[in-house]
C-alpha positions as CSV (number, residue, x, y, z in Angstrom):
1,X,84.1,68.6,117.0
2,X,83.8,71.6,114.6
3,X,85.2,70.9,111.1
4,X,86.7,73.4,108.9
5,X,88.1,72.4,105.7
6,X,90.4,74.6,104.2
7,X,91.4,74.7,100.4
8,X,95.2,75.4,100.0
9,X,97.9,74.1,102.3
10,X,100.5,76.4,100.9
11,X,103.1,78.7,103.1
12,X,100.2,81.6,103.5
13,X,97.6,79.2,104.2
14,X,99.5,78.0,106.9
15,X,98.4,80.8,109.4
16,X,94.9,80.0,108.8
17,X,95.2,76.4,109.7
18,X,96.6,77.3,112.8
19,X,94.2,79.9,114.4
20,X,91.5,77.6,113.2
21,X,93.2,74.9,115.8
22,X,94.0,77.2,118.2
23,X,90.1,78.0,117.9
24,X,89.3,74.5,118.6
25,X,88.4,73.2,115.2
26,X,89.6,70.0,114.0
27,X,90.8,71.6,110.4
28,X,91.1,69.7,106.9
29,X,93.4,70.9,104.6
30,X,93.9,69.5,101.0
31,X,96.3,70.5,98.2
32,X,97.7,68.7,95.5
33,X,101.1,68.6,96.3
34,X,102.0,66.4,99.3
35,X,104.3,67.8,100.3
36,X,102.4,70.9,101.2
37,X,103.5,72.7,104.3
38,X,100.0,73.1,105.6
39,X,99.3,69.2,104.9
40,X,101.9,68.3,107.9
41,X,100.1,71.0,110.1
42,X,96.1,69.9,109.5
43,X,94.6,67.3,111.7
44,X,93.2,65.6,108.3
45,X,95.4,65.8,104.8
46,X,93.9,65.6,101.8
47,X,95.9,65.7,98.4
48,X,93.7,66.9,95.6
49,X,94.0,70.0,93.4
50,X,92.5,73.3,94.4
51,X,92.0,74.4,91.0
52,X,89.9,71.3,90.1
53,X,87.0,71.5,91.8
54,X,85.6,67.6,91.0
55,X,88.9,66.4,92.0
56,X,88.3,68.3,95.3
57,X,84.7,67.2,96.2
58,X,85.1,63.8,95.0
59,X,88.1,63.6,97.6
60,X,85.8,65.1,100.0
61,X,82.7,63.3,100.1
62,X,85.2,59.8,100.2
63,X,86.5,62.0,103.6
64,X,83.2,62.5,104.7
65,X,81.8,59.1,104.4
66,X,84.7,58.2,107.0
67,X,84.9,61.6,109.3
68,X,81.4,63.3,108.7
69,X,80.9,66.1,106.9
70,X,82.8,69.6,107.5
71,X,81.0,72.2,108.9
72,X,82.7,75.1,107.1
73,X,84.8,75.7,104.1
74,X,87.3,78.4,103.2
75,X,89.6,79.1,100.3
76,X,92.9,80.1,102.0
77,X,95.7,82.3,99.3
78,X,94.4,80.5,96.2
79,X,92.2,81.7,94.1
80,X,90.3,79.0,93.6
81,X,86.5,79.8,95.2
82,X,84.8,77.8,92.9
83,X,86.4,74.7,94.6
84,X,85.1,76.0,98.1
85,X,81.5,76.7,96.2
86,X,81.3,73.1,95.0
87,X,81.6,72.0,98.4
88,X,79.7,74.7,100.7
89,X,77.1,73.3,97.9
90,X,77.7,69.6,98.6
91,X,77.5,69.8,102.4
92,X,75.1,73.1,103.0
93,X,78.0,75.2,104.2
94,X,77.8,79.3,104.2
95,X,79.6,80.5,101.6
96,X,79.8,82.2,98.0
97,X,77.5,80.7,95.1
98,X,79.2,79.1,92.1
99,X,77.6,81.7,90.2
100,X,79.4,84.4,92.6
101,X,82.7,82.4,92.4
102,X,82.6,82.2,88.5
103,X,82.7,86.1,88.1
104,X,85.2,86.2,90.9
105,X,87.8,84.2,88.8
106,X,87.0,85.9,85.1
107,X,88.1,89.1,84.8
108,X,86.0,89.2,81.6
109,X,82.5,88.4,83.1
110,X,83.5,89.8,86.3
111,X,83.9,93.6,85.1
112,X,80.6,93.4,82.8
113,X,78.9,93.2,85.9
114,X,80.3,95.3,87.7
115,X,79.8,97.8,84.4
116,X,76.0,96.9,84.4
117,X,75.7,97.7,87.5
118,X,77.1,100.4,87.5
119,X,80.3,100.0,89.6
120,X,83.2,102.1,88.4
121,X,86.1,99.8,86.6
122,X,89.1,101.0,84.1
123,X,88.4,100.8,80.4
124,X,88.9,97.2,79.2
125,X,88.0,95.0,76.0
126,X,88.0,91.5,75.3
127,X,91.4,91.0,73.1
128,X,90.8,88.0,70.4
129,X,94.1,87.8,68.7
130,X,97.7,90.0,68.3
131,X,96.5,92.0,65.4
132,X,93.1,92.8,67.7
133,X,95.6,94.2,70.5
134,X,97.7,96.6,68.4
135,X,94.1,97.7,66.7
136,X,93.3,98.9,70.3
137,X,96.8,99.8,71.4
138,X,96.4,102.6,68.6
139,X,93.0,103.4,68.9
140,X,93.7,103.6,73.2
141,X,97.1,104.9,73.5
142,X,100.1,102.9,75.6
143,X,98.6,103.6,78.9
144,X,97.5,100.0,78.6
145,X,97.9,96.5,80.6
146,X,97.5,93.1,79.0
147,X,96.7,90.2,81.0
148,X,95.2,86.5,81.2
149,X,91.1,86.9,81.9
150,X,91.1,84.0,84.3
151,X,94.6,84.0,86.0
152,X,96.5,85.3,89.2
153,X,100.0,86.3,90.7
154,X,100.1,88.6,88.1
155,X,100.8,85.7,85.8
156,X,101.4,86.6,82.2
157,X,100.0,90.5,82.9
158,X,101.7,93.0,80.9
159,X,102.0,97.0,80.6
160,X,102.4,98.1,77.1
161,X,105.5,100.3,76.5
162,X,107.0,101.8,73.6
163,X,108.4,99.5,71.1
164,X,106.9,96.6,73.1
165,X,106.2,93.4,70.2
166,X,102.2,92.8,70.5
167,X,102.6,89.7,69.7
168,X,105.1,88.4,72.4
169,X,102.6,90.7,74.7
170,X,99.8,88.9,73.7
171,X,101.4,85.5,73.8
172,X,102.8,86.0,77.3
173,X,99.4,86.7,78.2
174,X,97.6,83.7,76.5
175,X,100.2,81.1,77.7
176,X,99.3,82.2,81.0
177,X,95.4,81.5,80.6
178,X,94.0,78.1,81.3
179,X,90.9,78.8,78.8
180,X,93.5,80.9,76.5
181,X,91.7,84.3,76.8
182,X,93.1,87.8,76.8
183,X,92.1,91.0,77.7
184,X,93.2,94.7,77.9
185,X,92.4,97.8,80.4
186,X,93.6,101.2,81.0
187,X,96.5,101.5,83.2
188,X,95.2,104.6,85.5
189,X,97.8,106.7,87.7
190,X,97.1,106.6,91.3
191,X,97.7,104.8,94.3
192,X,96.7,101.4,94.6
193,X,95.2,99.8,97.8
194,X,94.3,96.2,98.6
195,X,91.4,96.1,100.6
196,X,89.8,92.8,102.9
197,X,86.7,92.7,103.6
198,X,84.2,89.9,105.5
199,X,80.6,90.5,103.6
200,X,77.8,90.5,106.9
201,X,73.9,90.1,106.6
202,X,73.0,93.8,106.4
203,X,76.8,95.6,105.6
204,X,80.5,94.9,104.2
205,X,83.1,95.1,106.8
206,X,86.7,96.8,105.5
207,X,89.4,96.5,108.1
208,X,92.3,96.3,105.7
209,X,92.8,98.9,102.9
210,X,96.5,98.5,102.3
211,X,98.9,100.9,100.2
212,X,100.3,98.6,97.3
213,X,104.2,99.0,96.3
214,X,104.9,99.7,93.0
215,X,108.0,101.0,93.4
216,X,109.7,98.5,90.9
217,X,107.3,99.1,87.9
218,X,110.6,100.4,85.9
219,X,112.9,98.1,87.3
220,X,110.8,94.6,86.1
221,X,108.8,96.2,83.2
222,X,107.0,95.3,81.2
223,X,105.9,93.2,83.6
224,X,104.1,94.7,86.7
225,X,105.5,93.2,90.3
226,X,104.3,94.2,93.3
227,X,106.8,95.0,95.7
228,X,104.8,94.5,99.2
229,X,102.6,97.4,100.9
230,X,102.2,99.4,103.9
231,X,99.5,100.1,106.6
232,X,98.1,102.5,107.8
233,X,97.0,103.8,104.2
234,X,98.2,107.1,102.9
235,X,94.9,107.7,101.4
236,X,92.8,110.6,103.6
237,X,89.1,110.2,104.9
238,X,87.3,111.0,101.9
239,X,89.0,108.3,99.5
240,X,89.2,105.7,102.3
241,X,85.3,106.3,102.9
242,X,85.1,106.3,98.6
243,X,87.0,102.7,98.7
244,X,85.2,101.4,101.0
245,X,81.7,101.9,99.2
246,X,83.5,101.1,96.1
247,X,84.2,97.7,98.0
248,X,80.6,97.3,98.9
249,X,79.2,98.0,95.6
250,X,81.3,95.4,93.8
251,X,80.2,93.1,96.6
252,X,76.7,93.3,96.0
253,X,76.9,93.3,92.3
254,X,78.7,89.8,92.2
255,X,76.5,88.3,94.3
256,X,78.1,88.2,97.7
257,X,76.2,86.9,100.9
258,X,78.9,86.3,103.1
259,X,82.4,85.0,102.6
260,X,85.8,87.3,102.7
261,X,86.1,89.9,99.4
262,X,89.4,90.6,98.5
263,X,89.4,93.7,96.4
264,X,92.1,95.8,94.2
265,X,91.1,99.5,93.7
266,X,93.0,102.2,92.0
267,X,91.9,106.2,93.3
268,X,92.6,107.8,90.0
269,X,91.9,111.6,89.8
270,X,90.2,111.5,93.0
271,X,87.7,108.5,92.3
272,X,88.2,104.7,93.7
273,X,87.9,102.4,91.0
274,X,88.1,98.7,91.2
275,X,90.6,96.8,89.1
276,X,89.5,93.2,90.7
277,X,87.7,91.7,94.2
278,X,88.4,87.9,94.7
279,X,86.5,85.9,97.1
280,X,89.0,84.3,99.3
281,X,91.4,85.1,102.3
282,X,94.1,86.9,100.4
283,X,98.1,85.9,99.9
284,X,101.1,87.5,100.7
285,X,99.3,87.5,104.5
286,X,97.2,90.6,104.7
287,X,94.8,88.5,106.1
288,X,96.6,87.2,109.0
289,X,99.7,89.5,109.5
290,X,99.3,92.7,108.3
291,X,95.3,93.8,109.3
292,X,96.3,92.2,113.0
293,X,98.7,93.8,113.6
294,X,98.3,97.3,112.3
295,X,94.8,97.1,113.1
296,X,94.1,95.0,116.0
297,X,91.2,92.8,114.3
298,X,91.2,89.2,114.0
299,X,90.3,88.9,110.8
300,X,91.1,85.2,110.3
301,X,89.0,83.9,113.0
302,X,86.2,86.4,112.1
303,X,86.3,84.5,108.8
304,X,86.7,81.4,110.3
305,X,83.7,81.6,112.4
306,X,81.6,83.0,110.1
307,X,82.6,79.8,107.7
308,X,81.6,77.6,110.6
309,X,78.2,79.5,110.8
310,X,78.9,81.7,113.9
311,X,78.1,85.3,113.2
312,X,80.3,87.7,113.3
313,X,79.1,91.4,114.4
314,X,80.3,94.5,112.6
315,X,82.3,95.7,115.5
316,X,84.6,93.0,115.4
317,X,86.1,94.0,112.6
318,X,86.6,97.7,113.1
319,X,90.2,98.7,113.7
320,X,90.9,99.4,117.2
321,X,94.4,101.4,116.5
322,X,96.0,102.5,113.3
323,X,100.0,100.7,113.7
324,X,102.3,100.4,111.2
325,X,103.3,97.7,108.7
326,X,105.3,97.0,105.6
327,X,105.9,94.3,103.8
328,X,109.4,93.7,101.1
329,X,110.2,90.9,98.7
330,X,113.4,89.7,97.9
331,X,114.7,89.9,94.2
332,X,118.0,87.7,93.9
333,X,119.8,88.0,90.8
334,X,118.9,85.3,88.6
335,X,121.3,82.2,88.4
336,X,121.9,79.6,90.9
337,X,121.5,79.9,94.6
338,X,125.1,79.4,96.3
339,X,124.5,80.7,99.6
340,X,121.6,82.5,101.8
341,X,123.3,84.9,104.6
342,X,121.8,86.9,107.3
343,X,118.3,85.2,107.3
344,X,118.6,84.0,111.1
345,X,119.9,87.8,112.2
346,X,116.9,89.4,110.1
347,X,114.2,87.1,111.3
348,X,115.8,88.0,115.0
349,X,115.0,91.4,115.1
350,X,112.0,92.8,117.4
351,X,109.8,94.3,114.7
352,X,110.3,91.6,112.2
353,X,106.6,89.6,112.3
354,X,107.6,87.3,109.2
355,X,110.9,86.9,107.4
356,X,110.4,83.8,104.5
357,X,113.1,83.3,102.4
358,X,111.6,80.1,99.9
359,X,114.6,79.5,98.0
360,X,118.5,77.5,99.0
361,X,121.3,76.7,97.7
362,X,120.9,74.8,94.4
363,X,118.1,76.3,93.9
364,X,117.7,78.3,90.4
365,X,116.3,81.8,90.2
366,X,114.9,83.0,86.7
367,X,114.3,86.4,85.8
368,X,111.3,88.4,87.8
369,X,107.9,88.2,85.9
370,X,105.7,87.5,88.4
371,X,104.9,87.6,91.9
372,X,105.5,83.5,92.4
373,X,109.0,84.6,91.2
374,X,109.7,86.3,93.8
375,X,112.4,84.7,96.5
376,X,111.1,85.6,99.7
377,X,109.6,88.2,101.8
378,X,109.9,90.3,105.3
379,X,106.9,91.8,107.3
380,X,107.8,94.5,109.6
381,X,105.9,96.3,112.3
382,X,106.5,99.5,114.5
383,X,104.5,102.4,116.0
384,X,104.6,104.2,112.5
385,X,104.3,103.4,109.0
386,X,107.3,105.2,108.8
387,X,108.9,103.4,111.0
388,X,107.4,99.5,109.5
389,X,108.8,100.6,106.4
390,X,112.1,101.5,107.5
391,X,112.1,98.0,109.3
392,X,110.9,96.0,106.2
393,X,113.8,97.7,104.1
394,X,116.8,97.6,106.2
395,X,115.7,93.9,107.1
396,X,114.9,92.4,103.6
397,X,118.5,94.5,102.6
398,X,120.1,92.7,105.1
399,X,119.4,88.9,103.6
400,X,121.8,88.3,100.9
401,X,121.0,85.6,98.6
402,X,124.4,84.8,96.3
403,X,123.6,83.7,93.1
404,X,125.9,82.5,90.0
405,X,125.0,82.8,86.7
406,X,123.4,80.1,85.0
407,X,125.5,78.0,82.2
408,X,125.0,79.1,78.8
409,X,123.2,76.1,77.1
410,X,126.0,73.9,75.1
């Protein structure tokens, strides 16, 4: 039987396990919590961390001295592709190089690339203490964002502001970095689109280019939250033609064979511009809900089968209607969870794909800093994106989750 071995058993890797088995593949799943959601799904379980990629391969050639080695390999909502290189590597599986998967995870090494080869990116600079950031802060202006060079969720990423301390900036961002780097880039205006992409022999396939919500930028700052996205994208023929080389480009230049691109891009004055690409299946389920279903294309088991070494042909993943879809998190007031109301109505309704609440009662909610902070989430679909978003609004509205504050420290 066809292996896959996916890396990540969390909530949004779930979906990935599961049209993998309803594929036919006998699917491995490892992650180092076990108590995993994906874990109970996978035919095989394997606890090991995802972000440590010896833990990972020395778990799975112990599995494959037993089972027989996997056939295919993909990183599912965790950015952690240099785990999945190690073992395409180990077992001759398709998939990105190490090389390819280093630049994909450090923002630092990953734009200098993309600069050298001419690929469009913000303004950034390497930051190397507090007193570096407010030299560039004044030499740059406050249309700035400061962030971890090697971390994700939005972990630790900052906009600088007006009277914002540089050194609490700089420290937020540094505590959230495993190798304790810190960079800077331009903030640029413009609407932000996450695109997913599967990279083919001779082209780069873009299905999803999703609007990205920052409706909230205000409401959370200084740190930046996303609050969900939309499909079909706003953005007319020429920028969507514009992201999509953009896409490509940034492709090739970090090295990409094959294997799923997950990219960021900003259109500022008129010109796409790419903040990031990861390689992995994406989070918050654009992968597997929202390209589906606005678009028609099964992107998860053309990534699946391209993992296995099936190819995949272009025309699979071109969009067969435009539909829409919107996606809402839910932001509790902090304090303790007391009671969670009108989940089971919300997750009744007809155009309600997904409705995840992840916290209960006892549960404590802290202040929103980043997207892991975030309570839950509601995916909606209707004819329109109109119509999705209305959906996704009135439904993520309609979950109450009742919190008290927390006790002031004796």
């Amino acid at each position: 039987m066809t292996t896959l071995w996916v890396i990540s058993a969390g909530p949004e890797a779930c979906p990935v396990i599961e049209r993998a088995q309803a594929m036919g593949l006998r699917v491995v799943a490892s992650d180092v919590r076990p108590e995993a959601p994906g874990l109970a799904l996978a035919d095989h379980a394997v606890v090991a961390s995802v972000y440590d990629p010896d833990d990972t391969l020395a778990a799975a050639r112990r599995w494959a001295a037993v089972e027989g080695a996997p056939d295919g390999v993909l990183c599912a909502a965790a950015d952690a592709p240099l785990t999945a290189a190690r073992l395409a590597a180990e077992f001759g599986l398709l998939g990105v190089s190490e090389t390819t998967a280093r630049l994909a995870t450090d923002k630092l090494a990953m734009k200098r690339r993309l600069v050298d080869d001419g690929v469009p990116v913000p303004w950034f600079h390497e930051v190397r203490d507090a007193r570096h950031l407010a030299t560039l802060v004044e030499k740059e202006g406050l249309a700035l964002v400061v962030k971890p060079v090697d971390s994700r969720g939005a972990r630790g990423v900052i906009r600088i502001e007006n009277d914002l301390p540089l050194d609490w900036a700089y420290a937020q961002a540094r505590g959230h970095s495993p190798t304790g780097r810190v960079m800077v880039e331009r903030f640029l205006s413009g609407p932000q689109v996450s695109t997913e992409s599967i990279v083919l022999e001779e082209t780069v396939e873009t299905p999803g280019i999703a609007d990205r919500n920052y409706e909230f930028l205000e409401r959370f700052a200084p740190f930046v939250v996303e609050n969900g996205g939309q499909l079909p994208t706003l953005l007319g023929p020429g920028p969507k033609d514009q992201t999509r080389y953009v896409v490509k480009r940034a492709a090739e230049s970090l090295g990409f064979a094959s294997g799923v691109a997950k990219g960021d891009i900003v259109v500022h004055d008129g010109r796409a511009i790419v903040i990031e690409m990861a390689a992995r299946l994406s989070g918050g389920y654009l992968c597997s809900h929202h390209i589906p279903l606005s678009t028609g294309v099964d992107f998860v088991g053309a990534a699946i089968r391209q993992a296995v070494g099936e190819e995949v042909e272009a025309e699979e993943l071109r969009p067969r209607h435009e539909l829409g879809v919107a996606q809402r998190f839910l932001f509790p007031e902090p304090g303790r969870v007391v009671r969670v109301r009108g989940q089971a109505e919300a997750a009744a309704r007809l155009d309600v794909a997904l409705l995840e609440v992840r916290v209960g009662p006892g549960d404590e909610v802290g202040p929103i800093e980043n997207h892991p902070c975030r309570a839950g989430l509601v995916i909606a679909h209707a004819e329109t994106r109109e119509a999705a978003v209305r959906a996704a609004e009135t439904a993520a509205a309609s979950v109450q989750i009742e919190t008290l504050p927390a006790e002031p420290a004796a």
